[in-house]
Structure formats: C-alpha cells, structure tokens
N, C-alpha and C positions, 0 to 999 in steps of 0.2 A: 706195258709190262716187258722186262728184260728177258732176252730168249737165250739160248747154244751161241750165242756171237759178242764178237770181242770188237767193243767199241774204240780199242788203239790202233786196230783196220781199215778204218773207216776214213775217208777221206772225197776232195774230186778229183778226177782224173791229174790235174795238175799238182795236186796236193799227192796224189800217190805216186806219180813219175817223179817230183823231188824224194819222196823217200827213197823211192827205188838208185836215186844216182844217189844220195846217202849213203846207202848198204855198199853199192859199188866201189865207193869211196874206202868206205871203213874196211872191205873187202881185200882191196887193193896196199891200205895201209900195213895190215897183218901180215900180210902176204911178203911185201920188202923186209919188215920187220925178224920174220919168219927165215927169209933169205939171207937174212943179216948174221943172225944168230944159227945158223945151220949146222957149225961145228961145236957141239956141246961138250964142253971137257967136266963138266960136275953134274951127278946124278940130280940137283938141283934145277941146274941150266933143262937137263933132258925130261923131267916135267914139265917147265914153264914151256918148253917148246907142244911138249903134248896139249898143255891146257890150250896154246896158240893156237892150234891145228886146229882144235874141237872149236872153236871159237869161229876159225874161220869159214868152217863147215855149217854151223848154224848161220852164219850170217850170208853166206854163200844160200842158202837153202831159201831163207826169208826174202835174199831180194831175187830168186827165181819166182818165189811164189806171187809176189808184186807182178813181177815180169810178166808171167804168163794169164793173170787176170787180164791188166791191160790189154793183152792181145788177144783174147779170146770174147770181152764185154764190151760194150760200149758206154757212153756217158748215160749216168741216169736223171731222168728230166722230172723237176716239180708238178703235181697238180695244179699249182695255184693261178690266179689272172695270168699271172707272167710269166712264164715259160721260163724255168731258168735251172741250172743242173743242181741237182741236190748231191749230197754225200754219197759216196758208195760204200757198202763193205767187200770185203776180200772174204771172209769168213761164213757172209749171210748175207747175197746183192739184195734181196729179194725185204730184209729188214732196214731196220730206218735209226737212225740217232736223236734219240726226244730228249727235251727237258721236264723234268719233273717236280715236284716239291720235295723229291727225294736226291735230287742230281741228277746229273746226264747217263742216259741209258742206252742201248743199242738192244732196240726189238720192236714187238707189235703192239698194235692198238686191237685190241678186244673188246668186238662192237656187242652188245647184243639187244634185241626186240622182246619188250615182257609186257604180257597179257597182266590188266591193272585187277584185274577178279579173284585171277589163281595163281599170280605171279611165276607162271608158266611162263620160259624163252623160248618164242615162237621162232627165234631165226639169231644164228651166230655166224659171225665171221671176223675174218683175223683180219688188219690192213698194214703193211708194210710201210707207211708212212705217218709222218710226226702230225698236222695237222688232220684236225677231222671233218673238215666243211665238206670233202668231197665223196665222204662216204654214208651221206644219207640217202641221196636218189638210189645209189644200185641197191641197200639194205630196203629202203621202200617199195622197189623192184621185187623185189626176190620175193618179200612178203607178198607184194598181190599177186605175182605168179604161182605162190604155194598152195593159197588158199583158192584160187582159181582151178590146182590141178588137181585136191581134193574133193571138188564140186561144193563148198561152202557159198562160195561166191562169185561170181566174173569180175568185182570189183569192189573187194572187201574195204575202201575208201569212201564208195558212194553208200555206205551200208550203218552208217551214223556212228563210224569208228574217227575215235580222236588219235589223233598224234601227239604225242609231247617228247621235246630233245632238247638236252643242256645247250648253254650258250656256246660252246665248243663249235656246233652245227650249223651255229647262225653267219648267213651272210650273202648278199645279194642274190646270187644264184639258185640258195637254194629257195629263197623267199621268192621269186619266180617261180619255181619247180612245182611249190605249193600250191599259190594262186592257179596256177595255170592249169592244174591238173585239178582243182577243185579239191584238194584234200584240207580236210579241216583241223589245222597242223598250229603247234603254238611251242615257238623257237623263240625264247628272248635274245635281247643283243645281253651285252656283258655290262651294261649301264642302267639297267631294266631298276635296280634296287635301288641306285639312287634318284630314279622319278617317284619312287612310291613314298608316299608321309610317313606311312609306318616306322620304313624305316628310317630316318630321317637320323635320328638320335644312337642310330646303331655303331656308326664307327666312336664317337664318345664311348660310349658305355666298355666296347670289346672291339676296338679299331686297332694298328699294330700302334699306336701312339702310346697306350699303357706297356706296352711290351717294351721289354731292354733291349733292341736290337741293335746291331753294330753298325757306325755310320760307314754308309757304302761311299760316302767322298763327294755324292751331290752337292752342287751350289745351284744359288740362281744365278741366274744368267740373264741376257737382255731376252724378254719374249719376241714374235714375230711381228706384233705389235710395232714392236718399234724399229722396222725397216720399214722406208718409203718405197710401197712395190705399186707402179702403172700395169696394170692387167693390158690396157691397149699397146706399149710399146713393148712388153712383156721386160721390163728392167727393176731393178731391186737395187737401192742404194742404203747402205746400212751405215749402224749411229755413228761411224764417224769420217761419213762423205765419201765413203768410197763404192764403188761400181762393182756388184755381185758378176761374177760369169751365170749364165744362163745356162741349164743344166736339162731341158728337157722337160715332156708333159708324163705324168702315168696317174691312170685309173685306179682312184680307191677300191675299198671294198664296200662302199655304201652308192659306190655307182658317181662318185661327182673324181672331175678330174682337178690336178693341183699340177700347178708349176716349180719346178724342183731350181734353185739358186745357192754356188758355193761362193765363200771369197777363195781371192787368187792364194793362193801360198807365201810370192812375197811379202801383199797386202797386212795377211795376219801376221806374218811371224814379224812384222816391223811397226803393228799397230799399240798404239797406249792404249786401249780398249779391252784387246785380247783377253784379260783375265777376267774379265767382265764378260766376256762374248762366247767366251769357250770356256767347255766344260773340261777339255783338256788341253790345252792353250801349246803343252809343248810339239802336240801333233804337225804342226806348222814348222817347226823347227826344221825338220828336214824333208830329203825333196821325195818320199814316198809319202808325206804325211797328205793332210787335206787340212782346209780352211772351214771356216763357221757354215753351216749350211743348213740352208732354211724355205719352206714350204708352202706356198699358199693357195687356195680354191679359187680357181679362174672361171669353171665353169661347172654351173648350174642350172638346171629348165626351170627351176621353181617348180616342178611339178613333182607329187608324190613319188617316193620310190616303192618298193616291194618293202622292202625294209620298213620305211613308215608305215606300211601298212601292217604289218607283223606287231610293230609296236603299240599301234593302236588295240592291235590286237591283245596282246598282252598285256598292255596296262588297262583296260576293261575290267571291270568288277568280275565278269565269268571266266573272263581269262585266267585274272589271279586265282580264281578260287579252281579251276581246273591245273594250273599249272602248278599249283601247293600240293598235287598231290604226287608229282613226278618222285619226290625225293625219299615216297613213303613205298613208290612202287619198284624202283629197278635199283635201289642202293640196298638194300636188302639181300635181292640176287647176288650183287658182286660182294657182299660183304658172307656169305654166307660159301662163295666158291674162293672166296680170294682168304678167309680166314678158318673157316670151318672144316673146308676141303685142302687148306693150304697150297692153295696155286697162286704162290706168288712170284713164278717165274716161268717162261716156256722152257721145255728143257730141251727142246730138238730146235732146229737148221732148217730154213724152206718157209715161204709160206702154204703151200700146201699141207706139210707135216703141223704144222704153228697149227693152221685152222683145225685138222684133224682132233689136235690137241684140245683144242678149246670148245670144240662142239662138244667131247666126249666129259668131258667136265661140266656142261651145259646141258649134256643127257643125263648125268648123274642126276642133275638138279632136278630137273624132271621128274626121275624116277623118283626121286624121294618127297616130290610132292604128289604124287598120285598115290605110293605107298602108305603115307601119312593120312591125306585128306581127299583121296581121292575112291574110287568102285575099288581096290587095291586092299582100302586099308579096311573095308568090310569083312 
C-alpha cells in the first residue's frame, strides 16, 4: 500500500549522486544564463529573469536535499539470499518501491495474523520492503510471544494451531523455519494450482488467453535446451558454435545452484542467429549492452528439499481442503479495512508512524467485531 512518500526519490545510492550532479548541472546552467541576461532593459526581460531566479532556487534546494541524504544515510541492503542494495527513498528511507497490479508504488506491505473462528487480527505490522518471504518468522515471533505473555500458552504452535500464508511467503527458508520449529504451517509455492486436476481446464475457461491484452513484444527464442553446456568443464557453446563466457554460480530459491553463461558482445552483435537468440537483439549493439544469457542446474543432492516437502504438503487432500479456506478467512479483513474503512493508502512518513497507522485500523476491526458478534453486542 502507497504511503506520505514520493516514489521519483527513490533511487541507489548511485542512481541518487547522478541525480544530484544533474541538479548541479542544471543549477549551474541557470546560473550563466542568469549572468547572461543580468542587465534587463524590458519589464518582460525583468520577469523571465525573476521566474529564472525562482527556478534556480528550487533546484538549488532539491539537489541539497539529495546532498545531504547521501551524507547523512547509508546504502540500503536487501533481505534476500543475496545481499544486494535495494532503492532508497529521500522522502521515506525506511519505505520500499513495489510493483503491483495497479503500478509502481513507494510504501509498505501491511502484514496481518487473523484468527479463522472470529476473524479477529491477532497481530499487525507494517514492512518497509517490496517482497514478503522475510516477514513471516518475526510475525510468527511476535504471535507466540503474545500469547505466551498473556498466559494462553508457552507455545501457541504446539497447541493444534494451523498456519496458512499466500504463496507471496513461500520459499526455502521459510519452509525450514517451519519444519524445524514443528509448526504445522501450509505455505504453497506459486505453481501449487497447476499440479491440482481441478484445475487443469482453469486457464481455458478464464486464462488471460480470452482477454484483449496488448502484445508486450515477446517472441520465442531459442530455449536453454539448445546450448551444449558440460557441467564438468563448466562451458556452454550455443546454436551457432560459439563459446559462452562463464559468468558464475548462485543459489536459488528452492535450494539447487545453477551456473550463470552470457555471449561475448562482439559474438552477438555479429551473429546470423541473434534475432532468433535474443529477445532484444539490439542490446549487443553497443558496448554497455550484454549478449544472450542463459542458465543451468549444476547441482543437485537428489535429496528432498523443505520446499518439497511443503509441496507434498499442500497438494495432500487435507492440505487442499485446509488451505481453501485461507481466502474465506483473511481477505475479508483486508477487504473490509481496505474498502469499508477506506485505507487505501498510509497517510504518514516512518515506518514506525506506517505501523501505528495500521494497527489502529486493525483495532477498529476489532472493535467492531466484538461490537457486532461479540459479549459487546449483548
């Protein structure tokens, strides 16, 4: 959900020091310009010099305020396996830049825990960043600590309480977290619906395939199929004889590693293949661009992951029929704060202030379930 912050702030660190010598730039341009024209002979001239002045005072002011972020914050680091710097804002450090089915946003993810009996939200919290894998252990946390320090339980998990979390949650780590801690938790992956028969016939019937949508410019291309890759010499020769550069090992997120392989830049940009190879062929053209690059699983135990075992879990007869009932129990809640209570947007800065926000809206809910159908409405 979109908060108080303006997502044309938002950048990394090197994306915001180019803006910043930008402003300097344009700063600097006014400024001569200004110097140029200093002797105004027509009441005309002596406005446009005014609008000049104001111009360069706002833009003077914007790349201060760039300025002294950079010198006052530091880079902000991803959650993810990979350690890697995510966007900042200038406006709101502490919020995040998502993609949504509504566009790009700059704000929080609004987590909440709902009791599947009284559709009571037992625990809310705001998260300043775009995915949601890494925000189920501390809300799981918080949950068994609360109900721990109201004396319900020492371990409201071992106590024949189910979990259920959209596939947003699922993903190696947390499918450890689970297992490991014995909680009896049911997290599908995002593929879960086309293992089931059921649905089988579902993208026919109402898939985007009956929808007028506009061609985004896909083609096919050659698949990975068809490069000759040796996992023992780690080399990749692609369809038309030529030698991949070797680009490196990284860890999925299902736990198996793959070896990463680009072509050279001269290679593509001089190959007859190219339009066939690449989805964007003229990327090769010049020397910032990159070559075709392609992927493959080098290593595997063969041995079960977390993951498969989730799966197993979830495609289980008890599973489906426990996990059917997620979408009857907590979209209700958001549909009922997010349309009913009209919060569809944070209106404050912080994630402190964000969460304050969003619990208090999560207390309303509350209250007007205890009001309604609760000792209250007696």
């Amino acid at each position: 959900m979109s908060s108080d912050a303006s997502k044309e702030w938002s950048g990394t660190f090197k994306e915001l020091g180019e803006k910043r010598e930008k402003l300097r730039r344009l700063v600097r341009h006014h400024l001569l310009e200004h110097y140029a024209r200093d002797k105004a002979e027509t009441e005309a001239d002596l406005d446009r010099d005014i609008r000049r002045a104001k111009t360069i005072l706002s833009l003077d002011a914007a790349m201060n305020k760039v300025d002294r972020f950079l010198k006052t914050h530091s880079p902000r680091m991803g959650q993810g396996r990979r350690s890697k710097e995510v966007k900042s804002n200038i406006t709101d450090h502490e919020s995040a830049k998502m993609t949504t089915s509504k566009g790009t946003i700059q704000g929080y993810n609004g987590v909440a825990t709902v009791d599947k009996k009284h559709q009571v939200i037992i625990d809310a919290q705001a998260f300043g960043e775009e995915q949601e894998h890494h925000t189920l252990q501390p809300v799981l946390e918080r949950v068994k600590a609360r109900f721990k320090k109201l004396g319900i339980a020492d371990n409201i998990y071992q106590q024949g309480t189910v979990v259920t979390a959209d596939t947003g949650f699922a993903n190696e780590a947390n499918m450890k977290y689970l297992h490991e801690r014995q909680i009896n938790g049911y997290v599908p992956d995002n593929q879960f619906r086309s293992r089931d028969p059921k649905f089988s016939q579902q993208k026919e019937k109402y898939g985007k395939r009956h929808q007028n949508l506009t061609d985004k410019g896909w083609k096919a291309t050659f698949p990975a199929s068809e490069f000759q890759f040796d996992p023992v010499t780690l080399s990749c020769i692609c369809p038309n004889g030529e030698s991949l550069t070797y680009r490196g090992q990284q860890e999925a997120e299902n736990g198996k590693v793959r070896a990463h392989f680009e072509g050279r830049l001269l290679q593509c940009r001089h190959c007859p293949k190219k339009h066939r190879c690449m989805q964007n062929p003229s990327s090769a053209d010049h020397r910032n661009g990159a070559g075709r690059q392609v992927s493959f699983t080098i290593k595997s135990d063969g041995q079960p992951s977390y993951t498969d075992w989730m799966k197993h879990r979830v495609d289980s007869q008890q599973g489906k029929e426990i996990y059917s009932h997620r979408m009857s129990v907590v979209e209700p809640v958001f549909g009922n704060i997010g349309t009913t209570k009209r919060l569809n947007r944070f209106g404050l800065r912080g994630k402190k202030k964000v969460q304050c926000q969003w619990q208090l809206y999560c207390l309303i809910h509350n209250i007007e379930k205890l009001a309604n159908y609760g000792r209250l409405g007696t």
